[in-house]
VODOMI-665455 format. One record per residue: residue number from 1; residue in three letters; x, z, y of N, C-alpha, C in turn. Coordinates in Angstrom, 3 decimals, always signed. Layout:
<pts>
+-----+-----+----------+----------+----------+----------+----------+----------+----------+----------+----------+
|   i |  aa |     n.c1 |     n.c3 |     n.c2 |    ca.c1 |    ca.c3 |    ca.c2 |     c.c1 |     c.c3 |     c.c2 |
+-----+-----+----------+----------+----------+----------+----------+----------+----------+----------+----------+
| NUM | ALA |        X |        Z |        Y |        X |        Z |        Y |        X |        Z |        Y |
...
+-----+-----+----------+----------+----------+----------+----------+----------+----------+----------+----------+
</pts>
This chain:
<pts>
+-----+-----+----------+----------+----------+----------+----------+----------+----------+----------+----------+
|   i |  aa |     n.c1 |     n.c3 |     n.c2 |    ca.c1 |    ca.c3 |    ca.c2 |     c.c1 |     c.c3 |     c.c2 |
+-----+-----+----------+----------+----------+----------+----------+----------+----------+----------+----------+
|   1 | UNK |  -11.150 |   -4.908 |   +1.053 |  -12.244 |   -5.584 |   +0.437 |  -13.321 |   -4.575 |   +0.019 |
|   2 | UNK |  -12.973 |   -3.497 |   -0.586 |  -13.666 |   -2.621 |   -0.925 |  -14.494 |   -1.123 |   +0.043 |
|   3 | UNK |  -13.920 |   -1.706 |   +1.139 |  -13.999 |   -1.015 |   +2.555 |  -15.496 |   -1.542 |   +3.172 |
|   4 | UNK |  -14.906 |   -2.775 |   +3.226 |  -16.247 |   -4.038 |   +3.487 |  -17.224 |   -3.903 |   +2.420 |
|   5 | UNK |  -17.072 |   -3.263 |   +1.785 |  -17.987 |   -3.942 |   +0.840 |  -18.225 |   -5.529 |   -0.062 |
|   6 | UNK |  -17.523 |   -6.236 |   +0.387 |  -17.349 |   -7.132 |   -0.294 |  -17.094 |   -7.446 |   -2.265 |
|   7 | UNK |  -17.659 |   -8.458 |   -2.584 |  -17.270 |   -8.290 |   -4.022 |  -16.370 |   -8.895 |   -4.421 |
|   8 | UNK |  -16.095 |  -10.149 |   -3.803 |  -14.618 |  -10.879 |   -4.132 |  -13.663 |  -11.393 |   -2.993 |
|   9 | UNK |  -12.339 |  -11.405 |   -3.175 |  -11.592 |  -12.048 |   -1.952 |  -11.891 |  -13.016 |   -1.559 |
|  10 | UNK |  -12.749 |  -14.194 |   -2.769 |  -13.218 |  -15.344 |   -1.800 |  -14.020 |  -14.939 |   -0.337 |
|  11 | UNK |  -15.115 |  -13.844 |   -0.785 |  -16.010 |  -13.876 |   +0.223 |  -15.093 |  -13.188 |   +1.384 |
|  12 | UNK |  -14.384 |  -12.084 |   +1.165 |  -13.683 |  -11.807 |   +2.394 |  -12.754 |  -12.916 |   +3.353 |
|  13 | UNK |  -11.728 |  -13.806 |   +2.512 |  -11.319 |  -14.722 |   +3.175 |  -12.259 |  -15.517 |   +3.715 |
|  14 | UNK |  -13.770 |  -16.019 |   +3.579 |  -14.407 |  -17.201 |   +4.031 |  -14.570 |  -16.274 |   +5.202 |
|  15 | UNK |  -14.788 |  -15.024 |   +5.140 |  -15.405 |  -14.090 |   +6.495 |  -14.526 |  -14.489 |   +7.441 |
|  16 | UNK |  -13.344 |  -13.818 |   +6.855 |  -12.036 |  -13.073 |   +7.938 |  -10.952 |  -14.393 |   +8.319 |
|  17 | UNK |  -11.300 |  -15.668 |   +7.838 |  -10.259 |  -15.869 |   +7.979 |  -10.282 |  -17.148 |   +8.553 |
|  18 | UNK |  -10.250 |  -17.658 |   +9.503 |  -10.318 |  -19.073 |  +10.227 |   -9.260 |  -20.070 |  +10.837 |
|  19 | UNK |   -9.206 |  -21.022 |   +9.703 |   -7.978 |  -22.044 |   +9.203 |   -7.385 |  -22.547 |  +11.014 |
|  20 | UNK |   -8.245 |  -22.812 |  +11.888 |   -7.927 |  -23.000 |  +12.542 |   -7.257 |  -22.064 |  +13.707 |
|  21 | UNK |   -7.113 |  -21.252 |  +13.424 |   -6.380 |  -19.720 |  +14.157 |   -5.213 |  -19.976 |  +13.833 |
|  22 | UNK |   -4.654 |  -20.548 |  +12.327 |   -3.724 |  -20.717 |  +11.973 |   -2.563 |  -21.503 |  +11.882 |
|  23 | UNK |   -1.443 |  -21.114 |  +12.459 |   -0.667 |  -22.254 |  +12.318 |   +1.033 |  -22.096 |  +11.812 |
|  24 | UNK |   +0.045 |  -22.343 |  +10.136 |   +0.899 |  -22.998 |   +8.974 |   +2.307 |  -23.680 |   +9.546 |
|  25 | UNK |   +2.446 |  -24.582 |  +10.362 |   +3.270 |  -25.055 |  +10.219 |   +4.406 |  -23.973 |  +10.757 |
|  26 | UNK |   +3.993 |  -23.254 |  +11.884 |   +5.012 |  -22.304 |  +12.940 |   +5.437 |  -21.257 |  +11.756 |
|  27 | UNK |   +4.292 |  -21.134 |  +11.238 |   +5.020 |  -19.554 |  +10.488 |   +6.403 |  -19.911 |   +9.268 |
|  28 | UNK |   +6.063 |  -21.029 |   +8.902 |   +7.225 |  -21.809 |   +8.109 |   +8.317 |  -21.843 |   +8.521 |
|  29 | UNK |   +8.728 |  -22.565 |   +9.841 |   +9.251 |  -22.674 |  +10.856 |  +10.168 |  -21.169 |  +10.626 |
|  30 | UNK |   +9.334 |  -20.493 |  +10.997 |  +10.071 |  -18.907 |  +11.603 |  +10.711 |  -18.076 |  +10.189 |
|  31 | UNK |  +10.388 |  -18.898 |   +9.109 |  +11.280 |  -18.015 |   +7.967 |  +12.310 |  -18.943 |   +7.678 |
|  32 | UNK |  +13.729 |  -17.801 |   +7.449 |  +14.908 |  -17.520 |   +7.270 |  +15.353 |  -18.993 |   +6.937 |
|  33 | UNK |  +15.642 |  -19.548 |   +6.813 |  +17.111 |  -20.711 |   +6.166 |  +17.253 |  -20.017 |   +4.676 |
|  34 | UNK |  +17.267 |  -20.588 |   +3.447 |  +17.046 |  -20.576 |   +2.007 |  +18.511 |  -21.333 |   +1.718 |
|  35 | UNK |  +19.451 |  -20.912 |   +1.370 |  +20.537 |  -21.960 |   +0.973 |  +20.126 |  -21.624 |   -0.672 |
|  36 | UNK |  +21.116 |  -22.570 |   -1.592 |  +21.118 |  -23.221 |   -2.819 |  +22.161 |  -22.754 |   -3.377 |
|  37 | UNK |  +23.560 |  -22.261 |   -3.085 |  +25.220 |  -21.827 |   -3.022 |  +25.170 |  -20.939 |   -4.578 |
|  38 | UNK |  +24.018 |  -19.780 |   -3.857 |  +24.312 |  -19.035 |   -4.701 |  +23.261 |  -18.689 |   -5.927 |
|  39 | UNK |  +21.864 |  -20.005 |   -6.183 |  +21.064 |  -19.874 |   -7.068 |  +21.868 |  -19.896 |   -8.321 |
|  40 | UNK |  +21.784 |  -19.212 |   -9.700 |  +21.979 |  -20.341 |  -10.751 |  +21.116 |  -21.462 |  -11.059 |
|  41 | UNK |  +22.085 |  -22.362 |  -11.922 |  +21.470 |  -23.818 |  -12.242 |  +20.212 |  -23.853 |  -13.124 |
|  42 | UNK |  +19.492 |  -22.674 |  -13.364 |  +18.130 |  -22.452 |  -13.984 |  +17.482 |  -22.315 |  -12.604 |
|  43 | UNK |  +17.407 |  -21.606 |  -12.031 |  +16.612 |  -21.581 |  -11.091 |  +16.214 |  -23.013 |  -10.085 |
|  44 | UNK |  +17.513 |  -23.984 |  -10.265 |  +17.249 |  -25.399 |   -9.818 |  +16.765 |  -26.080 |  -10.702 |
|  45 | UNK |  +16.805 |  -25.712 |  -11.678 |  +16.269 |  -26.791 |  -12.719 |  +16.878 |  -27.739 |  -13.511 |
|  46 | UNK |  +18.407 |  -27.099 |  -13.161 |  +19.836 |  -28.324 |  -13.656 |  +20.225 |  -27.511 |  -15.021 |
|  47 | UNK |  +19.632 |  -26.769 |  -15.843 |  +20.067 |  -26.369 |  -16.982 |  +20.522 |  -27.042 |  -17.933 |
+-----+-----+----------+----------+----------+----------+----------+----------+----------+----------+----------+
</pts>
């Protein structure tokens, strides 16, 4: 950001970054399996 010159990340993301390049759904997709087994019951919310 500070390379660019830019003053805030808004303005760099509106530059750099185009929603439609993106696809949200695939990258979701491609991370790991999250099991529950070994959270404690705070972290679910069953306290």
């Amino acid at each position: 950001m500070a390379a660019m010159r830019h003053s805030s990340l808004e303005l760099t993301m509106n530059i750099y970054t185009d929603l439609v390049l993106l696809d949200v759904g695939a990258a979701v997709d491609a991370l790991p399996a999250f099991g529950t087994a070994d959270l404690p019951a705070v972290a679910l919310g069953n306290d």
